[in-house]
C-alpha positions in Angstrom: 108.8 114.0 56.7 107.4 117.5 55.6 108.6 120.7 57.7 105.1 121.1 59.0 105.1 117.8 60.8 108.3 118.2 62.6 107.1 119.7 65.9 104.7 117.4 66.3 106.8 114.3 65.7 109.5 116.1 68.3 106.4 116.6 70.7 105.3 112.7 70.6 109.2 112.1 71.0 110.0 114.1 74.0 106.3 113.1 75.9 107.2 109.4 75.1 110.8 109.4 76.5 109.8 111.9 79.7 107.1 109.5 80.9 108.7 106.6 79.9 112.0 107.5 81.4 109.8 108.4 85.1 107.7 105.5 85.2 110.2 103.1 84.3 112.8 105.1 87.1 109.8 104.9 89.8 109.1 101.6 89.4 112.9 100.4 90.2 113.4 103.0 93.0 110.1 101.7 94.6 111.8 98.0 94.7 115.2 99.8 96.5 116.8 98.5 93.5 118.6 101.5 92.2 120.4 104.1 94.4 120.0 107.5 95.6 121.9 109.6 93.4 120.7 107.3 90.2 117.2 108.5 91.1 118.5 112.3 91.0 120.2 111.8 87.7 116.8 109.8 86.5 114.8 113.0 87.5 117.8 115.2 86.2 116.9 113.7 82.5 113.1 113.5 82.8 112.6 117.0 83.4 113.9 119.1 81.0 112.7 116.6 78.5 109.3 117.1 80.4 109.8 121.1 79.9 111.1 120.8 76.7 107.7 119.3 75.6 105.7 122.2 77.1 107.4 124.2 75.3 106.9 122.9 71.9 103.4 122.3 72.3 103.4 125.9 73.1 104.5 126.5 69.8 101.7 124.8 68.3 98.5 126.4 66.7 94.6 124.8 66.6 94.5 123.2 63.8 92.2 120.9 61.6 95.2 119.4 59.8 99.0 119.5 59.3 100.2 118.9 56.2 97.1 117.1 55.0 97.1 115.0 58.4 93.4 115.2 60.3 93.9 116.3 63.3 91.4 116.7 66.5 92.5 120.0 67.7 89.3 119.4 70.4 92.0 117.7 72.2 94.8 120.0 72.4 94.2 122.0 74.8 93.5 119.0 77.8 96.7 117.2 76.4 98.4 120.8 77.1 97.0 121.2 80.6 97.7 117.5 81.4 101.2 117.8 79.9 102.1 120.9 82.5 100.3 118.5 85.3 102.8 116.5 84.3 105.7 119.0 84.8 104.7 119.6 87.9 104.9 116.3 89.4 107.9 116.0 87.4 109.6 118.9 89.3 108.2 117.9 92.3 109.6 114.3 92.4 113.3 116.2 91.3 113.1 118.3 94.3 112.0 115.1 96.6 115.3 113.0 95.0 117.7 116.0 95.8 116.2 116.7 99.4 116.6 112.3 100.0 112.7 111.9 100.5 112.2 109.1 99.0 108.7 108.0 100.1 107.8 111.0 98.9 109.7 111.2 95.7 108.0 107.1 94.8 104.1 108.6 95.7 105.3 111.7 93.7 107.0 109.3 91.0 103.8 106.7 90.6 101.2 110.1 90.7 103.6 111.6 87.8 103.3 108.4 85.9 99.7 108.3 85.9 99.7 111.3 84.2 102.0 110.4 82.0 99.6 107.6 81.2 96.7 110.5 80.4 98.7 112.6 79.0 99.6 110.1 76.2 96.0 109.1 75.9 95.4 112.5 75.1 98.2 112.7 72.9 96.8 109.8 70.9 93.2 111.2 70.3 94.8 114.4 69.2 96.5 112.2 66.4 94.3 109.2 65.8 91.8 110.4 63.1 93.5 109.0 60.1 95.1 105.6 62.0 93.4 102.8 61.6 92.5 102.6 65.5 92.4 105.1 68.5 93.4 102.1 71.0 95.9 100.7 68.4 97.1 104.2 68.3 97.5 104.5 72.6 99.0 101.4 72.4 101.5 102.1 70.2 102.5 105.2 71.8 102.9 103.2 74.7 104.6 100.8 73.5 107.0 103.2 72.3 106.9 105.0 75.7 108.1 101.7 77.3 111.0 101.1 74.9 112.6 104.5 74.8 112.1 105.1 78.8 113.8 101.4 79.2 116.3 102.1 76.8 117.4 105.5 78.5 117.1 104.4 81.8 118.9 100.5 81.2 121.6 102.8 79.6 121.7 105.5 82.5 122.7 102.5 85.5 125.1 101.0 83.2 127.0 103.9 83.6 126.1 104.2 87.3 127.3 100.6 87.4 130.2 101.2 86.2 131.3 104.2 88.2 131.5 101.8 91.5 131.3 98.0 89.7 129.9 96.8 93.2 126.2 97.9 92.2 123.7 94.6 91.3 123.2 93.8 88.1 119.5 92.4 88.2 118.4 95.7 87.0 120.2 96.2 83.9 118.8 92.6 83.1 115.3 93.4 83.8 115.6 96.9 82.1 117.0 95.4 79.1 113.9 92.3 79.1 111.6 95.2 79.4 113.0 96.9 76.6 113.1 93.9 74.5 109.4 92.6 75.5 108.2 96.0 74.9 109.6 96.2 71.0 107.8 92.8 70.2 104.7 94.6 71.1 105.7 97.7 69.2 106.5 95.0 65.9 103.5 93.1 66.6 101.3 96.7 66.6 103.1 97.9 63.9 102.3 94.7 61.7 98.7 95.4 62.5 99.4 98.9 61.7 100.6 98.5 58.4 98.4 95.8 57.1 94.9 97.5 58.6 93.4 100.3 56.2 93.4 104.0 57.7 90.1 105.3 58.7 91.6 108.7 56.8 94.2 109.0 54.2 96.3 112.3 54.8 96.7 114.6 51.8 100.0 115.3 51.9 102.7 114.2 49.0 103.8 111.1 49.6 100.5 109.7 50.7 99.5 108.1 47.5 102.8 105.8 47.6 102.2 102.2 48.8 103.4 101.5 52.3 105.0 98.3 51.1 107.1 100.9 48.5 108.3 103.5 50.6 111.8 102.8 52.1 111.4 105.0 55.0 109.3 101.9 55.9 111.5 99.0 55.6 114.4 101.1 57.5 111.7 101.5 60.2 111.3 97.9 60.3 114.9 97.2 59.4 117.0 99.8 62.2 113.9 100.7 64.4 112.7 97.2 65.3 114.3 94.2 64.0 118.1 95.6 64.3 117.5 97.0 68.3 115.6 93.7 69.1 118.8 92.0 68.2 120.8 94.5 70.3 118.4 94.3 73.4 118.8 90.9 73.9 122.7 90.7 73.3 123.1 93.6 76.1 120.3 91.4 78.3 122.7 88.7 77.8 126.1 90.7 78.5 124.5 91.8 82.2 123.7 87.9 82.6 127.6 87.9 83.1 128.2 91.0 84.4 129.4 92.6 81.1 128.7 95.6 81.8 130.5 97.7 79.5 129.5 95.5 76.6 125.8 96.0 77.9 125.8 100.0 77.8 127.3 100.3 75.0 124.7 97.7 73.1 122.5 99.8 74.3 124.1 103.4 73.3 123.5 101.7 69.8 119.9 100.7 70.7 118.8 103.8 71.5 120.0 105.4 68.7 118.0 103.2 67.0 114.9 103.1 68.8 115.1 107.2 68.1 115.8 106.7 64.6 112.9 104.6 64.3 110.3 106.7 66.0 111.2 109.8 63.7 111.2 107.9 60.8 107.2 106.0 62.3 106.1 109.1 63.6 107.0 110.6 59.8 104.9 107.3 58.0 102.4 108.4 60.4 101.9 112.0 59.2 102.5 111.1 55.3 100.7 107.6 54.7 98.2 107.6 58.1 99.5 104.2 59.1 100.6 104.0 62.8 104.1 101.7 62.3 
């Protein structure tokens, strides 16, 4: 990965695990699964990483290409002002957890969400000119919205769970199934990804190297997807029996991958054009 690229793989990073991490945080709160002060420490996490965003996209210039990557810099400037839409409904749900309203702090959740959902659309056209497909390219992202979101937020109630031991354990399980669903979809798009032509090949060094021959690609495969897939389901299984020390910490070490595994896509992305 090439200097020039490195804000924008840190922006798809911090959108993905903000709106992730919200919708994934709403949609347990709305079932009364989780607990009050779980759903403050959820909103806690997704906010900075929601301003932290904003700020780097701020950072940005318009541009027709980074590094030799095609870029539509027609859609910047919507996926800016959907992006601070999102901070606001962001902020807004954090003060409804802290003031207990939580009717309000679900409608404010699910709204925020659904911008998340645009704003990662929008993200996607900015980026899709050289992939091989806009929709494989918003699936993808989120896919990989899902699986980082689950991942933080499976890892976050383990800890909550074990700060009182007497909290239920169903949604450890269905965070960690979520995760683990959602990274078979992020293989099975990544397959497609790799083997599909681009529609634009970047001109950047590197670019003229065979997928198949870089090995940033088979460690993406190797420690971003096959080694966290593992790792998902053991921690699924461990909070089956209420292990759920062993679960958190399986996935402390899944998330570590899952990130390692984005940098390392989001850099294939911006030297080869294919969306892994």
């Amino acid at each position: 990965m090439n200097a020039a690229s490195l804000p924008y793989t840190v922006l798809v990073l911090l959108v993905e695990l903000a709106a992730g991490s919200l919708a994934m945080l709403t949609v347990f709160d709305a079932r009364r699964q989780v607990t009050v002060g779980y759903v403050k420490a959820g909103a806690m996490l997704v906010l900075p990483l929601a301003l932290l965003a904003v700020w780097t996209v701020t950072t940005l210039q318009p541009r027709a290409a980074v590094d030799g990557y095609a870029l539509a810099s027609g859609w910047l400037r919507p996926f800016t002002l959907a992006l601070i839409a999102f901070v606001v409904c962001a902020a807004a749900h954090t003060v409804a957890a802290f003031t207990q309203r939580r009717r309000a702090g679900v409608v404010l959740g699910v709204t925020g969400s659904l911008v998340g959902v645009a704003v990662l659309v929008l993200l996607a056209g900015f980026l899709a000119l050289p992939a091989w497909s806009f929709v494989g390219l918003v699936l993808s992202i989120l896919a990989s919205t899902t699986v980082l979101g689950g991942a933080l937020m499976a890892m976050t109630w383990g800890h909550w769970y074990l700060t009182s031991g007497r909290l239920p354990k169903e949604p450890m399980e269905q965070m960690a199934l979520v995760v683990f669903v959602a990274l078979g979809v992020q293989a099975a798009l990544g397959l497609a990804g790799a083997v599909l032509p681009v529609r634009e090949a970047p001109l950047s060094d590197g670019a003229d190297m065979a997928l198949m021959a870089n090995p940033a690609f088979w460690l993406r495969v190797g420690v971003g997807l096959v080694f966290p897939i593992g790792v998902t389901w053991l921690a699924f299984k461990a909070a089956q029996i209420r292990g759920m020390m062993s679960a958190t910490g399986l996935l402390y070490i899944a998330l570590g991958a899952i990130l390692a595994g984005e940098v390392l896509a989001r850099g294939l992305l911006f030297t080869t054009g294919h969306a892994v």
